[in-house]
N, C-alpha and C positions, 0 to 999 in steps of 0.2 A: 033526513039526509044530512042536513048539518054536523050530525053525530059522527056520519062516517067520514068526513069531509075531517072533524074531528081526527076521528083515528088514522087517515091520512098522515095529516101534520102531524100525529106523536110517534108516528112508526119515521119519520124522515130524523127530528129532533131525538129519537134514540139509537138510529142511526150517528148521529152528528156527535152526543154526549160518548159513543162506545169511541167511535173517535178520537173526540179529545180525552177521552182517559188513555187509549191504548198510547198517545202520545205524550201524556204525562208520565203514565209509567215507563215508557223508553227512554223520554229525553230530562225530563222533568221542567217540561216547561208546556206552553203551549202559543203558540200564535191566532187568536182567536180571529178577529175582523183581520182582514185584508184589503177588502172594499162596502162596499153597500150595492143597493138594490139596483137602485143608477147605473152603476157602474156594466153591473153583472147583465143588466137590461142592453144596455149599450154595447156590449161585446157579443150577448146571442146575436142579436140584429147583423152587425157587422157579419160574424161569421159564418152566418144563414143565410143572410141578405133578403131579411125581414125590414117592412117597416111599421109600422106602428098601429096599421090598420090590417096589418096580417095575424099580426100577434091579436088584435081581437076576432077578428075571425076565428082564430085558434082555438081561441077562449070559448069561443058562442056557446059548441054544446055544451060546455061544463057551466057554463053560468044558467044556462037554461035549467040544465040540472038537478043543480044543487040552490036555482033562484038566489042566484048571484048578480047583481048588476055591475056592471063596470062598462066605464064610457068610454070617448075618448079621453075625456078630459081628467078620468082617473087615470089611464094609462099614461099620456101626457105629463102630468106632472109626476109617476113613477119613475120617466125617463131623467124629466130634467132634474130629479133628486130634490123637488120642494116638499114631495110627500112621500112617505115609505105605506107601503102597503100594508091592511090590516091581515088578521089571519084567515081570513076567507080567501080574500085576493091572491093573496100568494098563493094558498094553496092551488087556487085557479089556474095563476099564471105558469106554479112548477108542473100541474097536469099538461097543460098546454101544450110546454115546450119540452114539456119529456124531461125536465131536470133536476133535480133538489132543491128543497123550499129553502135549505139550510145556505146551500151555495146560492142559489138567486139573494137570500138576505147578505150576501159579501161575506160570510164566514170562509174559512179556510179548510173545507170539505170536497172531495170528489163531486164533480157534477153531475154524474152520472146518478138519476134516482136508484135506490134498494130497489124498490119495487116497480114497476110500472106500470101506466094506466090500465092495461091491456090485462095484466096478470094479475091485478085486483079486480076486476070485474070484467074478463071476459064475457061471458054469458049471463049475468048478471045476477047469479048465485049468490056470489059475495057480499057483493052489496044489499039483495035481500036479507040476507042470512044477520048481516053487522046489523043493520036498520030492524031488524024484529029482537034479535039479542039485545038489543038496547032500550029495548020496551020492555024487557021482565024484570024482577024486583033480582035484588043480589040473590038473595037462598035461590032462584032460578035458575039463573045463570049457573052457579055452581054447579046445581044438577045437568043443566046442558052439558056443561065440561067434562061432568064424571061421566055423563054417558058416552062425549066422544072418547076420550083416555079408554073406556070401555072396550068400544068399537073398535080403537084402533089397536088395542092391547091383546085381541083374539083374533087376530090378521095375523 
């Protein structure tokens, strides 16, 4: 589960990277941080009208999950900016609230997640499918891929 929780975060963070390139090559510059986790924590709240023990509620099935813990006293010190979340957490906290891990860390990205929790694992295909494809060796895998490119090249 870890893994896919994994591939979570690297589909958000290449979201974020297409980003900041498409805004390197327009403006030639970039504005990276804007704020931090704190911040971004403190403004969902505000304008959800969350509080601190909602957002773990929120969290519960995902941490149940993917056997993630997170307390009060993690969340707590996310808000008050003494601690930044590791990459589990986050990835926790942006399932939660529906947002981007990239924008919950204060970067300068759309809030709005790529994907969302719902459309990655509706019916819970996906996430079997990630979590077994993750189990076979590389030469594996490639043949799983040839055979989709396959499948989906005779459609």
């Amino acid at each position: 589960m870890f893994k896919f929780l994994k591939k979570i975060f690297i589909i958000e963070l290449e979201f974020f990277f297409n980003i900041v390139y498409d805004e390197i090559t327009q403006t030639g510059k970039v504005s990276i941080m804007a704020e931090n986790t704190s911040t971004r924590l403190k403004a969902i709240m505000a304008q959800r009208g969350l509080k601190q023990a909602d957002i773990l509620r929120l969290a519960q099935p995902y941490c149940e999950k993917y056997k993630i813990k997170m307390g009060k006293s993690d969340l707590s010190q996310f808000v008050s900016g003494k601690v930044e979340p590791g990459q589990w957490k986050l990835t926790i906290l942006g399932l939660a609230l529906d947002v981007s891990e990239a924008w919950l860390m204060g970067l300068d990205v759309p809030m709005e997640r790529e994907t969302t929790p719902a459309s990655l694992d509706g019916d819970g295909r996906i996430g079997e499918f990630v979590g077994l494809f993750c189990q076979l060796t590389a030469e594996q895998q490639a043949l799983i891929i040839a055979q989709i490119k396959g499948i989906l090249s005779a459609q």
